[in-house]
Wavefront OBJ file of the C-alpha trace (Angstrom):
o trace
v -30.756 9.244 10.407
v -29.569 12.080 8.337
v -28.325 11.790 4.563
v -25.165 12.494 5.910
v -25.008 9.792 8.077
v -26.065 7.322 5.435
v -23.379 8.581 3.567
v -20.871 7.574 6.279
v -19.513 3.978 6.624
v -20.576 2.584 10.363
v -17.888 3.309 12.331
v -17.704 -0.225 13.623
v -16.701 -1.484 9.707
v -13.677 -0.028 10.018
v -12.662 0.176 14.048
v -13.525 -3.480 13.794
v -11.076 -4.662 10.563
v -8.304 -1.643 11.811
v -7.974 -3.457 15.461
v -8.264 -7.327 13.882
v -5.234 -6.021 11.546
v -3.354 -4.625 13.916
v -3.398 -7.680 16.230
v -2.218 -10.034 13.419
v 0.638 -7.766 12.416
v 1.306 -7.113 15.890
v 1.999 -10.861 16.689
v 5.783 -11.581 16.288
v 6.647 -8.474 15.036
v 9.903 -8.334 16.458
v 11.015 -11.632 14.743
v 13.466 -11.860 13.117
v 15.371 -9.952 15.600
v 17.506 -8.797 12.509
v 17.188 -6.243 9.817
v 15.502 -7.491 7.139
v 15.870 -6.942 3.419
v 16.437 -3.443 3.094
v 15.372 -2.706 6.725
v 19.023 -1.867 6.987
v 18.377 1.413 4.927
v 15.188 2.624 6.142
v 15.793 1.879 9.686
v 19.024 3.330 9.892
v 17.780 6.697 7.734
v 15.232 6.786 10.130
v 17.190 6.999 13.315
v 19.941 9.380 11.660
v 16.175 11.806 11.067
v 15.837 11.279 14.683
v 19.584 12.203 15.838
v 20.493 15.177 13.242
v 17.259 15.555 11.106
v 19.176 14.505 8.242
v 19.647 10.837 7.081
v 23.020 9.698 6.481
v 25.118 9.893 2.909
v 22.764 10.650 -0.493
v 18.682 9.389 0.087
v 16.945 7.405 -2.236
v 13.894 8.803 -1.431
v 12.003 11.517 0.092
v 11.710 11.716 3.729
v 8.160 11.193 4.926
v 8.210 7.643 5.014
v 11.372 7.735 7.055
v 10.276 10.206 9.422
v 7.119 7.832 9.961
v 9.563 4.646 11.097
v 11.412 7.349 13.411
v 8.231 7.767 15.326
v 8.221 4.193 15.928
v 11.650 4.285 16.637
v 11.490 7.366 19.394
v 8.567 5.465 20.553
v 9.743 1.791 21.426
v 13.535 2.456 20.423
v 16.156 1.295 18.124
v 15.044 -2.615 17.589
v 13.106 -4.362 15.481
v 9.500 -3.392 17.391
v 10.468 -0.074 17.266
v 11.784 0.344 13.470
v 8.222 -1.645 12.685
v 5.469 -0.340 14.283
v 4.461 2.132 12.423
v 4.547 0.232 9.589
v 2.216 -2.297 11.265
v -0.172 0.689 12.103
v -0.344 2.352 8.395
v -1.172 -1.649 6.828
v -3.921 -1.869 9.800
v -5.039 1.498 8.798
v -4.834 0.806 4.895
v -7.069 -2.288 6.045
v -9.758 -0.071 7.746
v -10.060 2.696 4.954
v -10.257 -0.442 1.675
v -13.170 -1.470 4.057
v -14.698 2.403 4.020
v -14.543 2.060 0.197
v -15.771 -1.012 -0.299
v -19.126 0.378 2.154
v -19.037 3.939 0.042
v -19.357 1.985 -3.403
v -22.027 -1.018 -2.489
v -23.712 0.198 0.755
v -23.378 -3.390 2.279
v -21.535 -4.219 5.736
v -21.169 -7.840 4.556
v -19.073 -6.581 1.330
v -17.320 -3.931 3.208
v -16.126 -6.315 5.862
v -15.068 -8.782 3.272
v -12.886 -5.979 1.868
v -11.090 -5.815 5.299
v -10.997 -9.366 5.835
v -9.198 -10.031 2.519
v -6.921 -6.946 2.992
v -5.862 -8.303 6.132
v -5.096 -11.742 5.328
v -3.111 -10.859 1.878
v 0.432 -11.897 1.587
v 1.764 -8.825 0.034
v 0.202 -6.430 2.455
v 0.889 -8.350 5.607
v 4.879 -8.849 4.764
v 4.810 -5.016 3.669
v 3.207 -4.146 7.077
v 5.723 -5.899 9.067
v 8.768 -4.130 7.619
v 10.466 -1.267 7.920
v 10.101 -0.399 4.274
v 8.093 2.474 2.368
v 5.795 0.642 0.379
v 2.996 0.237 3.086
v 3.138 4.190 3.778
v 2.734 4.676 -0.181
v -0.158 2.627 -0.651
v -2.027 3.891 2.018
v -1.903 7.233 1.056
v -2.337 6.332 -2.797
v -5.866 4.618 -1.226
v -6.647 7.735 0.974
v -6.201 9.664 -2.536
v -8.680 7.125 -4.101
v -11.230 7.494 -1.774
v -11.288 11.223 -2.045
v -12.077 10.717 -5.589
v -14.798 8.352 -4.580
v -16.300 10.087 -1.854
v -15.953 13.707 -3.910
v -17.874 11.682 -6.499
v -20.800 10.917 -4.276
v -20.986 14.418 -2.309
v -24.199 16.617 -2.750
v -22.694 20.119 -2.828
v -20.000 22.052 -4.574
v -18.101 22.893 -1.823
v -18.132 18.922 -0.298
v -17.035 17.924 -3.929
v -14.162 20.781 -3.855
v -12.774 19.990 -0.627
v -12.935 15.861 -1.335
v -10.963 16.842 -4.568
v -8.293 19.009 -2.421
v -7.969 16.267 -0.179
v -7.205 14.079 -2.877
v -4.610 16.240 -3.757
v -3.209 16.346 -0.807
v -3.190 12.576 0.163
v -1.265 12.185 -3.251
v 1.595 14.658 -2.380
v 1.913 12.792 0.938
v 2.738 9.756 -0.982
v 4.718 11.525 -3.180
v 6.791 12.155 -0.196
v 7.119 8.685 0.908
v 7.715 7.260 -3.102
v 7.527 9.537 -6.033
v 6.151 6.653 -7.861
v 2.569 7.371 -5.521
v 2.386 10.198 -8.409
v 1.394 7.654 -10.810
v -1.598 7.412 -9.772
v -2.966 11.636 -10.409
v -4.419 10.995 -13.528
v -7.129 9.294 -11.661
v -7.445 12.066 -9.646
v -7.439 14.610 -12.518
v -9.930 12.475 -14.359
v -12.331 13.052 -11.769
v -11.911 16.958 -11.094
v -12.161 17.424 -15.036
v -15.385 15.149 -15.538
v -16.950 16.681 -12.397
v -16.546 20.390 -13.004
v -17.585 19.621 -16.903
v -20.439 18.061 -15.447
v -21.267 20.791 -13.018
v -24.015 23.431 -13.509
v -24.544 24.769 -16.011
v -22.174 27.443 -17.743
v -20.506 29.182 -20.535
v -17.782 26.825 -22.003
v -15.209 29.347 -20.976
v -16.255 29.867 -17.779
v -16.234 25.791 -16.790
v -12.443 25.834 -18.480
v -11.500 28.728 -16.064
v -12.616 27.157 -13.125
v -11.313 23.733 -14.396
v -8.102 25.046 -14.505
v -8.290 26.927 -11.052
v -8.879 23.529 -9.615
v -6.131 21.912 -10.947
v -3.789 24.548 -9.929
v -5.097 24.921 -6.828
v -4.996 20.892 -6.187
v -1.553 21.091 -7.737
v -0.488 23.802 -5.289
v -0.929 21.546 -2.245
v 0.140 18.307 -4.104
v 3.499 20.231 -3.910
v 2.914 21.793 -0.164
v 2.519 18.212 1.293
v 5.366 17.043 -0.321
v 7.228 20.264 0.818
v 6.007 18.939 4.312
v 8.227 16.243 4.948
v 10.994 17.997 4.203
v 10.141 20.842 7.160
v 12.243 19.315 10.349
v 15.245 19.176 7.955
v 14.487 23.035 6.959
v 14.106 23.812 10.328
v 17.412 21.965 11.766
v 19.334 22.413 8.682
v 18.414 25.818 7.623
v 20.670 25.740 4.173
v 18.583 22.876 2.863
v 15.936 25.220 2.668
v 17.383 27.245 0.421
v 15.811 26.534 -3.040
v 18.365 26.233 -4.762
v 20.225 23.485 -2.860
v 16.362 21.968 -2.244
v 16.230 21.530 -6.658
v 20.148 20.450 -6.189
v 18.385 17.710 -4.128
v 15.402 16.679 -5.843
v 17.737 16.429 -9.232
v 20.305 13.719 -7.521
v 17.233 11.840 -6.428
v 15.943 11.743 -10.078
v 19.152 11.398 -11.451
v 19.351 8.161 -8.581
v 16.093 6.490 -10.085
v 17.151 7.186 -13.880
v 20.139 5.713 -13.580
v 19.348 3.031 -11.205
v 18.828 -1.017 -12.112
v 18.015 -3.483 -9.715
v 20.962 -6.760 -9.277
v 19.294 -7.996 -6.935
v 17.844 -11.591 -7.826
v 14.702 -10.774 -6.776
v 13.710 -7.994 -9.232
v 11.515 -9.290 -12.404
v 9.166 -7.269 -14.909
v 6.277 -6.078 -13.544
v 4.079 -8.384 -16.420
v 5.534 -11.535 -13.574
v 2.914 -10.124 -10.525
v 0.142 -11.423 -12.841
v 1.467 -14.763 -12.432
v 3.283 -14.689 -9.354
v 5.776 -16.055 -9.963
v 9.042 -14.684 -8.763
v 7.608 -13.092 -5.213
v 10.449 -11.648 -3.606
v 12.239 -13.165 -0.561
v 12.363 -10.800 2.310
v 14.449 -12.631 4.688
v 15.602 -16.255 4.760
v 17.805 -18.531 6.863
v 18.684 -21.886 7.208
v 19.779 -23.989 9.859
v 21.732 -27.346 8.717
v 24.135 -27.871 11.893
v 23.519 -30.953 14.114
v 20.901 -30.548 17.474
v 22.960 -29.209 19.911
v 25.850 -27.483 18.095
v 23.645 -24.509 16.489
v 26.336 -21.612 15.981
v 24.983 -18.292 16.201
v 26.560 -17.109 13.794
v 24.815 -19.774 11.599
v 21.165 -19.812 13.332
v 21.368 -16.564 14.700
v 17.074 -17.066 15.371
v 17.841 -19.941 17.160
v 15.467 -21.928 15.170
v 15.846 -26.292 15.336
v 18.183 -28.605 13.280
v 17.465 -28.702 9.470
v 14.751 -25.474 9.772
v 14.021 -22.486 7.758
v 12.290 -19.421 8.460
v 11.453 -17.027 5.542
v 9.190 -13.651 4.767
v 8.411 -13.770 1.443
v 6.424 -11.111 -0.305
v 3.705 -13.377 -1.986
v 0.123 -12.437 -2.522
v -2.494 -14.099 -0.708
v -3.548 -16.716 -3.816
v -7.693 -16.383 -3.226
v -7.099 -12.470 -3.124
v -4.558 -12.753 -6.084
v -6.459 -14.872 -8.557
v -9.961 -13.672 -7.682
v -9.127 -9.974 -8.018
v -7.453 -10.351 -11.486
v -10.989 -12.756 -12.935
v -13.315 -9.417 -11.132
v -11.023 -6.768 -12.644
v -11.651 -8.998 -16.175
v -15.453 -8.857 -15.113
v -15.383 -5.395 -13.863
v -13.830 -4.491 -18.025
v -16.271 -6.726 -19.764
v -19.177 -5.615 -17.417
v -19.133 -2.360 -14.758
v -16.344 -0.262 -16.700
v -18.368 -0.542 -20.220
v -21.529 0.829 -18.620
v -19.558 4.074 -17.528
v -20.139 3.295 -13.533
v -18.097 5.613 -11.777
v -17.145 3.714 -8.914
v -15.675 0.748 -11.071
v -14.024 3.614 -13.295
v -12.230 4.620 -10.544
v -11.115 1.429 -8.896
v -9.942 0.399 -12.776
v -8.330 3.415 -13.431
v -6.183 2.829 -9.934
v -4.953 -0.621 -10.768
v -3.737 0.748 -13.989
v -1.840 3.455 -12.897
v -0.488 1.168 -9.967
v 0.528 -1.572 -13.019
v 1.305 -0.241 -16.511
v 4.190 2.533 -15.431
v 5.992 -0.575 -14.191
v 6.185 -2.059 -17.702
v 7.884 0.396 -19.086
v 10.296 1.128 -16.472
v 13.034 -1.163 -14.776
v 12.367 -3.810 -13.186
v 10.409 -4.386 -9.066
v 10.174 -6.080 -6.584
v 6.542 -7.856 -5.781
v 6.222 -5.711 -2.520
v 5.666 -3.015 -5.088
v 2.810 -4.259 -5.835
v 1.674 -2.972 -2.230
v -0.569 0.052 -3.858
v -2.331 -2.401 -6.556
v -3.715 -5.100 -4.213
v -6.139 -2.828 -2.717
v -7.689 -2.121 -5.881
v -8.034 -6.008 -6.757
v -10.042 -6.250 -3.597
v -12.011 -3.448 -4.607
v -12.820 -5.391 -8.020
v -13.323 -8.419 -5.983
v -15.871 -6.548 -4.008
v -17.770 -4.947 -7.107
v -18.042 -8.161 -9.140
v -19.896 -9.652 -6.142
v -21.910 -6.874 -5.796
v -23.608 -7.735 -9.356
v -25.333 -10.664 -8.104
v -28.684 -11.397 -6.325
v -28.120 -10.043 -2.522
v -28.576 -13.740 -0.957
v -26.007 -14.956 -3.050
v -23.199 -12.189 -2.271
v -23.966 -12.998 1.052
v -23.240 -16.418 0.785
v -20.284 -16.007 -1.927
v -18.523 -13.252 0.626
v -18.502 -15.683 3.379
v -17.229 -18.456 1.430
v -14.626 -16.209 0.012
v -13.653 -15.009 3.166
v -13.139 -18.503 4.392
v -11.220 -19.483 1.801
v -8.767 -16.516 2.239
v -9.015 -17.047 5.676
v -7.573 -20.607 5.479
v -5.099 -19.566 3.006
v -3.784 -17.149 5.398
v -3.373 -19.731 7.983
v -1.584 -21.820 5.637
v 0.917 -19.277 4.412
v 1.327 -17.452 7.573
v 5.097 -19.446 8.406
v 6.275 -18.337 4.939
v 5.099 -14.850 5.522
v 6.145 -14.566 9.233
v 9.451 -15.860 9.531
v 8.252 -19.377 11.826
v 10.654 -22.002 11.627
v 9.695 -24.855 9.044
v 10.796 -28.016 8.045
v 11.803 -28.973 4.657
v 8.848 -30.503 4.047
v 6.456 -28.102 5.332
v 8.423 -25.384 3.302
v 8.287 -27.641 0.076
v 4.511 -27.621 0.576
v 4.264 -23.681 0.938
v 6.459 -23.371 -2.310
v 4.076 -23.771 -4.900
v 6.423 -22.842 -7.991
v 10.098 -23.503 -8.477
v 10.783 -19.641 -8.735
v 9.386 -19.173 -4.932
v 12.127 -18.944 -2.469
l 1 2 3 4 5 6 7 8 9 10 11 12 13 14 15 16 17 18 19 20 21 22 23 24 25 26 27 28 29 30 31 32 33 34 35 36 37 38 39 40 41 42 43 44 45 46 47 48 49 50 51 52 53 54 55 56 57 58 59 60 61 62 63 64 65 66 67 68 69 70 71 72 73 74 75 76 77 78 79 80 81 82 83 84 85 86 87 88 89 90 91 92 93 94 95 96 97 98 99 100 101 102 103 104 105 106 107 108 109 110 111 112 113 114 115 116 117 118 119 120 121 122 123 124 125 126 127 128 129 130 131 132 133 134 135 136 137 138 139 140 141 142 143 144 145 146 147 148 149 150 151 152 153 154 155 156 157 158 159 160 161 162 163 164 165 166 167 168 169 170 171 172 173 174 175 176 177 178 179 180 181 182 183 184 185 186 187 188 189 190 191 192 193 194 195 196 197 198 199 200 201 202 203 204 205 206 207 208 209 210 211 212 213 214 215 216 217 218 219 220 221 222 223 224 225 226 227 228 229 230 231 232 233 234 235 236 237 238 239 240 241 242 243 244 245 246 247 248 249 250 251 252 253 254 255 256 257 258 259 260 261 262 263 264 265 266 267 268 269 270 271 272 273 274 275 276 277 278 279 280 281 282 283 284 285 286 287 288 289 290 291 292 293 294 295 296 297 298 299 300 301 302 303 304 305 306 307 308 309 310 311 312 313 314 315 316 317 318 319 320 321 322 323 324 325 326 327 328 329 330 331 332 333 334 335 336 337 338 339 340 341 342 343 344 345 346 347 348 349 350 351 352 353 354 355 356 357 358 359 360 361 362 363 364 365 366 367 368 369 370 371 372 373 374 375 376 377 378 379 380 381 382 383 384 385 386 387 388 389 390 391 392 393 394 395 396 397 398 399 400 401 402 403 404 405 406 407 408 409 410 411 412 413 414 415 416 417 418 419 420 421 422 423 424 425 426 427 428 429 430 431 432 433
């Protein structure tokens, strides 16, 4: 086997967690049969790219995550498959490539399947996947981004290490073009050009600050070109919107949109709350109250039993949740003090996925799409510091236990009809719709 191909995750790792995903987010997808939370926005933005390659009055964001539901969309058509799809692909695919980094940074199937496993079953990533909503698009791209740094980071060569970090780059201007906010996380990836070029061979101080600098540029150049990307149909239909000064006209109402914008919506706490939990937001909910026999549509309109309710609500996965805030503790106390890169990295991701939140407006929890990746990551590299029977052992039980919890929460996360009872059980805090 060549170094290369030592380098390489197995190709089963992540074929194997991508298709398992997929299936689970596949099942039910088109239920509810109703738009759902802000589905109405998205989806309808999305068709309007597909019709006129424009979406209708003033957007809220840029277009690349739209144009993603519209393949869907032209695909399977305007309902709720079609409008989802593609956001059930991207979480299966955000599955597969947390497994790939999990392999790159310990080398061990067991750990990198236990990655996948736990990706797949979280709350948070399976409610985002089965939306048609951005945040799924972001994160994945925000990942692809940190596993450029990663792999760039472990490549032999100068030129493999230059084209990881131009990837990078590029990955981040893609999510830039589904959420601005995927910018957050280019310190990380500026971090890593800087201490790898200062690192390089050998050089005159000067020299290494020229070339530093041509990196950046160069990575900033086509941070900007991907993001200019998603905005090529529109130039090419609408040939005025290409103009640059109506394209800056464009990019200042969206700014001005998210500057001046504050969340009423019920839903939307400080980002210090997804520590805790504790006010997960409530995709979709209905309840049924009328007597067996006399549902009204326009009351039950899933056609769910007497005294039933079906919700989605955007919780974490509580074995994900709780054990990847103790490993990110360990990985601060332990990895991160010795200066290991690979727990550098994943730490510097969760904060650039956390603290911009608390000092901005208020979220939702679904925004926390982008972070829970990088707790798995931690979970993944605080296992890896023990003897190699007892990962073994600990990723199986952890697995199991996520695994369960999945099965326990998947009603509250998949819209089945429950009883007031089994809802009551599934509720764990007051604040939980």
């Amino acid at each position: 086997m060549t170094s290369a191909a030592r380098r390489r995750a197995p190709w089963w790792i992540p074929a194997l967690v991508g298709a398992a995903a997929l299936v689970l987010r596949a099942i039910r997808l088109a239920s509810p049969d109703v738009y759902v939370f802000d589905e109405i926005y998205y989806a309808g933005d999305a068709a309007s790219l597909l019709r006129s390659g424009v979406e209708r009055g003033t957007p809220a964001h840029p277009p690349l995550g739209k144009w993603l539901i519209a393949l869907g969309i032209h695909t399977f058509g305007m309902n709720p498959t079609g409008w989802r799809i593609s956001a059930a692909i991207a979480g299966s695919v955000l599955c597969a490539v947390i497994a790939v980094i999990a392999w790159r940074l310990t080398r061990r199937p067991d750990l990198a399947i236990l990655a996948g496993v736990l990706a797949s079953v979280d709350g948070i990533l399976f409610t985002s996947s089965r939306v048609a909503m951005l945040d799924i698009f972001e994160a994945l791209f925000v990942v692809a981004a940190v596993h450029a740094c990663i792999v760039a980071f472990q490549s032999p060569t100068p030129s493999l290490i230059r084209r990881w970090h131009l990837l990078g780059a590029v990955w981040l201007g893609l999510g830039a073009a589904v959420k601005w906010s995927a910018l957050f996380t280019v310190p990380v990836l500026i971090a890593v050009v800087v201490v790898q070029l200062w690192r390089g061979p050998a050089a005159p101080a000067s020299r290494r600050a020229l070339a530093l600098l041509i990196r950046l540029a160069v990575a900033g150049g086509l941070t900007i070109a991907s993001y200019l990307l998603a905005y090529t149909p529109t130039f090419i239909t609408h040939p005025g919107r290409a103009n640059p000064a109506e394209f800056v006209r464009e990019q200042r109402r969206l700014l001005e949109f998210h500057l001046h914008l504050t969340p009423r919506n019920a839903y939307a706490h400080p980002a210090v709350d997804w520590l805790a939990q504790r006010y997960p937001t409530g995709l979709f909910g209905e309840r049924c109250t009328v007597p067996m026999g006399r549902v009204d549509s326009a009351v039950c309109p899933s056609g769910h039993g007497y005294d039933t309710t079906v919700s989605i609500v955007s919780v974490a996965n509580p074995v994900v949740w709780l054990l990847g805030v103790i490993a990110l503790a360990v990985l601060v106390g332990g990895l991160v003090y010795r200066f290991a890169v690979g727990p550098l990295i994943v730490g510097g991701a969760v904060l650039t996925r956390w603290l911009p939140w608390l000092g901005t407006r208020d979220g939702y929890s679904f925004y926390a799409a982008s972070l829970i990746p990088f707790l798995i990551l931690a979970i993944v590299l605080a296992l890896h510091l023990l003897p190699p029977r007892a990962i073994r052992w600990s990723a199986l039980a952890i697995g199991v236990l996520a695994v369960a919890a999945f099965a326990f929460f998947y009603p509250y996360w998949a819209a089945v009809p429950l009883s007031g009872g089994q809802l009551d059980l599934r509720q764990w805090l007051s604040t939980w719709p």
